[in-house]
C-alpha positions, -999 to +999 in steps of 0.1 A: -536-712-862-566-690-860-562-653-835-593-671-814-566-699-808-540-679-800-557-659-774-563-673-742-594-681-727-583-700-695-570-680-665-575-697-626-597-726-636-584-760-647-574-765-683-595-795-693-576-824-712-589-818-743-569-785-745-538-799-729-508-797-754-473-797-759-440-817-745-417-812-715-389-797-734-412-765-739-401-760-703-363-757-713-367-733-742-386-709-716-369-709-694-331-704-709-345-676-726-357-661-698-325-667-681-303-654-707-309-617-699-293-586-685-307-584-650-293-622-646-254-607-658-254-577-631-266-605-607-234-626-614-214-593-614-227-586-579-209-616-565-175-606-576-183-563-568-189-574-533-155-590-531-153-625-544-127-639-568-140-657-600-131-691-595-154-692-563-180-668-574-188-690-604-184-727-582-210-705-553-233-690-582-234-727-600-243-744-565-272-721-559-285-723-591-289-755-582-301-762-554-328-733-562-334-741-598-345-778-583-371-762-557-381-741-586-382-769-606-401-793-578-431-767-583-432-770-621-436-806-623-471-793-601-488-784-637-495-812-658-510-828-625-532-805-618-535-780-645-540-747-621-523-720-618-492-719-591-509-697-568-541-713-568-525-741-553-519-726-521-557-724-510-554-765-503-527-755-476-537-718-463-576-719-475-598-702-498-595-671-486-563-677-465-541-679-493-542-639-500-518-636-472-487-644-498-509-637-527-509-602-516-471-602-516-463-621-542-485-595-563-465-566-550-433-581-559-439-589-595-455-552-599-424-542-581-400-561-608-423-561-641-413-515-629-372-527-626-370-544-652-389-517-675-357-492-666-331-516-684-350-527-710-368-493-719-330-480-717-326-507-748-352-494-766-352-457-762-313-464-779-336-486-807-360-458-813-335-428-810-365-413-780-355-406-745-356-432-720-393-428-707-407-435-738-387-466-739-401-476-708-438-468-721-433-486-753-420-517-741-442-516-706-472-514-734-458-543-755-454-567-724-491-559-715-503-569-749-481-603-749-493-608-712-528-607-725-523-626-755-513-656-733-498-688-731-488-694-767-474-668-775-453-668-741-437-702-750-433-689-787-413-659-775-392-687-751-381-703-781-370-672-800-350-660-774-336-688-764-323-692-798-312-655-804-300-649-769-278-678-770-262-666-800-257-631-787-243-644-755-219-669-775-207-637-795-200-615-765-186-640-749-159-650-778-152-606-775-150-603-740-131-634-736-106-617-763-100-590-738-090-608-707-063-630-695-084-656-682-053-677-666-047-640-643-080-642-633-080-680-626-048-676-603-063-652-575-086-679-564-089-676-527-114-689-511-134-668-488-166-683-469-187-653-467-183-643-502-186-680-517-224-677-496-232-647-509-230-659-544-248-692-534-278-670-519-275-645-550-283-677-579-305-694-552-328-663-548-332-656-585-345-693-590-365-693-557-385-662-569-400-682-602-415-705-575-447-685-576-453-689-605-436-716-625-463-738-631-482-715-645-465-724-683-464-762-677-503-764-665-512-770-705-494-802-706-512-831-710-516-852-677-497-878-689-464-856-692-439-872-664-431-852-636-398-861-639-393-849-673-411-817-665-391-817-634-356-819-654-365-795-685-373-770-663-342-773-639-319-774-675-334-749-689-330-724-662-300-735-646-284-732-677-294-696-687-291-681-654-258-695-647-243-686-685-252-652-678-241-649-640-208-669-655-204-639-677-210-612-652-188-624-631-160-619-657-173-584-672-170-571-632-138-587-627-122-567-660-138-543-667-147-526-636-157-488-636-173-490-673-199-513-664-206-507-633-213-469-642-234-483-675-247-518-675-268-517-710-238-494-727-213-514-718-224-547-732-238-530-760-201-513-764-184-548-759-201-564-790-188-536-811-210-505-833-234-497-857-254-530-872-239-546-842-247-523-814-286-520-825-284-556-829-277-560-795-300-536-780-325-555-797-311-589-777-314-570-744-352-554-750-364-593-762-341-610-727-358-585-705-393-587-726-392-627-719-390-622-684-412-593-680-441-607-698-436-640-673-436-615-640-469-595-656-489-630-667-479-645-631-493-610-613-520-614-630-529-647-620-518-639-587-542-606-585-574-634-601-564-657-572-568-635-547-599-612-552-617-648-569-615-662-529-636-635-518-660-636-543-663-672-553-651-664-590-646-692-612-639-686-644-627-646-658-641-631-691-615-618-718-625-581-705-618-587-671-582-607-680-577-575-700-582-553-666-564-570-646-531-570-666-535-532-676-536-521-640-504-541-633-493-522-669-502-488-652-491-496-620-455-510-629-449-483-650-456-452-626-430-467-605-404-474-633-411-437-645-409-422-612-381-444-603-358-446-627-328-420-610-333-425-571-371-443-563-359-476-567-333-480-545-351-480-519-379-498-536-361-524-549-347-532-514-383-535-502-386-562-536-358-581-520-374-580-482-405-596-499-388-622-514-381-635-476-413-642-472-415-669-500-389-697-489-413-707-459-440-709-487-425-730-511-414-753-481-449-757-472-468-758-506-439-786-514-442-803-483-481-808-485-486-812-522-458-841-525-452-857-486-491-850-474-516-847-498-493-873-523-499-852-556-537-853-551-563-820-542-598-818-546-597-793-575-638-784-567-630-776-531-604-751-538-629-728-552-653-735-516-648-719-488-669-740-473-651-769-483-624-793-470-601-769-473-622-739-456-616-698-460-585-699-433-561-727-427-551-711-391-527-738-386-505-732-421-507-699-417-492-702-386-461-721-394-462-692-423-460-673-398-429-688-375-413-692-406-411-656-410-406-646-378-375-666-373-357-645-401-363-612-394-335-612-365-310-618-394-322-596-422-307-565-436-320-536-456-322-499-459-353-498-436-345-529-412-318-545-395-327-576-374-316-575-333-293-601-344-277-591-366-246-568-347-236-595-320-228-620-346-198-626-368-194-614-405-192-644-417-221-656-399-239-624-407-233-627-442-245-660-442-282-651-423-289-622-441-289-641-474-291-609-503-297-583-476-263-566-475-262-543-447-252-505-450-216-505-431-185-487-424-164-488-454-121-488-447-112-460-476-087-476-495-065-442-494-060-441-459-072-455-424-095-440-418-137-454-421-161-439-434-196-447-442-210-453-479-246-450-486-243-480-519-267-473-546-288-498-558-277-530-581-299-556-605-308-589-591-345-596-606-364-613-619-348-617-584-362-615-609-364-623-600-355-616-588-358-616-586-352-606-603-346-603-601-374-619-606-342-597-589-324-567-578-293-563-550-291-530-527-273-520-495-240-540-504-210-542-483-184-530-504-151-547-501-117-540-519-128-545-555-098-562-573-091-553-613-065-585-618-040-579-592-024-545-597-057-520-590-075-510-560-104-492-556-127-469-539-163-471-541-184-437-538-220-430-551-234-408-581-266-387-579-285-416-592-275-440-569-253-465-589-220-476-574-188-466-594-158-473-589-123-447-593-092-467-596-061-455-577-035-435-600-009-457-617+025-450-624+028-446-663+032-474-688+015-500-662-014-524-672-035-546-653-032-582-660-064-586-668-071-559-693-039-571-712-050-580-754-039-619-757 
């Protein structure tokens, strides 16, 4: 294949037939590698750090996976039909220039996690390169761009490479970690507990939910005669499967081994899979997981950015220069935040990321609703570039339901910066369940005594949320519950300087091991 093939040329406009290419099961191979990634492992973890037993955290995280992977999925099968971008989409139900309201968002959060994501994986390769960790983050923020601006190809190549090699690494660490455990220990304290089983159901169902955005963006080259369903089912495999092997294996790392990975995420799965050869080997597995997925959130701002400003000015079609702009200020942009960021910024950033990420379950509902119960799978592709067409510059009425949508959450959210009205006259369980990822900042029983005291918690990987959400997604503010190590430890969460939760187990008597950390 010549370099003019490889490189891109389409961005917002349609991709004609003649350039479609490629089968359905290109959808699977992106998105498992995608999927099988760090951020997606400290997302599992989360469920079980905030208080869940195994058993239930992986049945909750499975279910949401789910149940969000198939409304992800529902807005892949949008791309061979239409051949558009995801975003683009959204003028045929908020208008030309209407659709910049959740463009504008949907923009900040993929700036917002394309800068998260740069922490971890520039952590991998700083260790790669022997550097300190901001060179790391500029090395591999700079890679991404170039990728990003390459294009599709090369996207869905990169898919299929990690899928392959993350697979492997994930099979490997999973064969050493499980060679550390007693599995049957950790099977026994199941207990079922309603809030906790909902908070790993909204963790999984967030991550997928956040690739609705732009998910159709890398099934829009398929020819027009791909099935929907098979699009449909591909996709929901693909990332279903990734994101719940990972979250699967999170869930286990945080339920044995405690303080050493929640102090050091990177090091401690790096450590797991052994030294030398093996440990570089590994840091090179983390770097290409978080590449995947970081390349996906820059190539998706992008288009997101060309959507918006193209409704104002009646754009069509974007020249190689300008595609090259447009992804080096989200470059620039993403990395001053991961670099200024990296100890303290982004915990409260990052819980700003996951406030966003409210805003787009009422927009999925309605770009789902119209597309497939309204409109019946057909738009008039000319009129979404018209503001003067049948769709028009505002939609008032869309954007009003937008608007309701959002409005009826807000009582029920919790972050560092907002608490809904809500939120304190209801139940825990039933404030659990409202606020979705937002854990609220509360009053923490100290494990040593009776006394409560209050624990700022630092800020936690969901992205990717993602995203991720992302994490497409990251988690902050987490009510922190008695954090089990088998059933013999108990401990106490404080907070470093940087803002990470650790955990310091009590003081054993001498000669006593937890179950879980016994050798088999």
């Amino acid at each position: 294949m010549a370099a003019e093939d490889l490189v891109e040329r389409r961005s917002i406009d349609v991709v004609p037939d003649d350039e479609r290419h490629g089968t359905a099961f290109s959808q699977f191979t992106l998105w498992l590698g995608a999927n099988l990634q760090i951020t997606a492992v400290v997302t599992g973890a989360l469920a079980v750090v905030s208080g869940g037993d195994v058993v239930w955290s992986v049945v909750g995280l499975l279910l949401g996976n789910l149940l969000g992977g198939a409304v992800m999925a529902l807005h892949s099968a949008q791309g061979p039909k239409l051949g558009l971008p995801q975003m683009i989409q959204s003028r045929a139900q908020f208008g030309v220039k209407g659709a910049v309201v959740p463009l504008l968002l949907v923009i900040l959060m993929y700036v917002g996690f394309f800068a998260s994501g740069s922490v971890l994986a520039g952590q991998a390769t700083a260790r790669l390169m022997h550097t300190g960790d901001t060179a790391g983050i500029v090395v591999f923020a700079v890679v991404t761009a170039v990728m990003a601006a390459v294009g599709y190809r090369i996207i869905h190549a990169l898919g299929r490479v990690a899928s392959v090699i993350c697979a492997l690494a994930f099979v490997y660490l999973g064969i050493r970690l499980l060679d550390r455990v007693d599995l049957s220990a950790l099977l026994g304290e199941a207990h079922f507990d309603l809030p906790m089983f909902l908070l790993a159901v909204s963790l999984s169902a967030s991550w997928q939910l956040a690739f609705g955005p732009y998910v159709a963006d890398y099934s829009r080259y398929l020819p027009r005669t791909t099935s929907g369903r098979s699009t449909f089912w591909w996709t929901l495999s693909g990332s279903a499967i990734g994101s719940q092997w990972s979250m699967t294996f999170g869930v286990l790392v945080a339920a044995t081994a405690g303080e050493a990975f929640l102090t050091d995420q990177v090091g401690y799965v790096v450590g797991l899979g052994g030294a030398g050869l093996i440990a570089s080997f590994l840091y090179f597995v983390i770097a290409l997981g978080k590449l995947t997925i970081n390349v996906l959130n820059t190539y998706g701002g992008f288009m997101s950015m060309v959507t918006s400003i193209s409704g104002f000015r009646g754009q069509r079609m974007l020249s190689q220069r300008g595609r090259a702009v447009y992804i080096g200020l989200i470059m620039v942009a993403g990395t001053a935040l991961a670099l200024l960021g990296k100890d303290s910024f982004l915990t409260s950033f990052k819980d700003f990321l996951l406030f966003l990420l409210t805003f787009f379950t009422p927009w999925s509902a309605i770009n789902l609703v119209d597309y497939y119960l309204i409109s019946r799978e057909r738009y008039d592709i000319p009129a979404l570039s018209d503001p003067r067409g049948r769709y028009g510059a505002w939609r008032w009425d869309a954007l009003t339901v937008y608007g309701i949508g959002i409005l009826t959450q807000l009582p029920f959210l919790v972050t560092h910066f907002y608490t809904g009205p809500l939120v304190d006259p209801l139940p825990p369980a039933a404030t659990l369940a409202a606020s979705q990822r937002h854990q609220p900042l509360k009053r923490l029983r100290s494990t040593s005594g009776s006394r409560s005291a209050a624990y700022p918690i630092g800020s936690w990987w969901l992205s990717s949320l993602g995203r991720a959400a992302s994490t497409r997604r990251t988690a902050t503010s987490l009510t922190l519950r008695r954090f089990k190590v088998g059933s013999a430890r108990c401990c106490r969460a404080r907070t470093t300087q940087r803002g990470v939760i650790t955990r310091t187990p009590r003081r054993e008597s001498s000669g006593s091991t937890p179950a879980v950390m016994r050798r088999r």
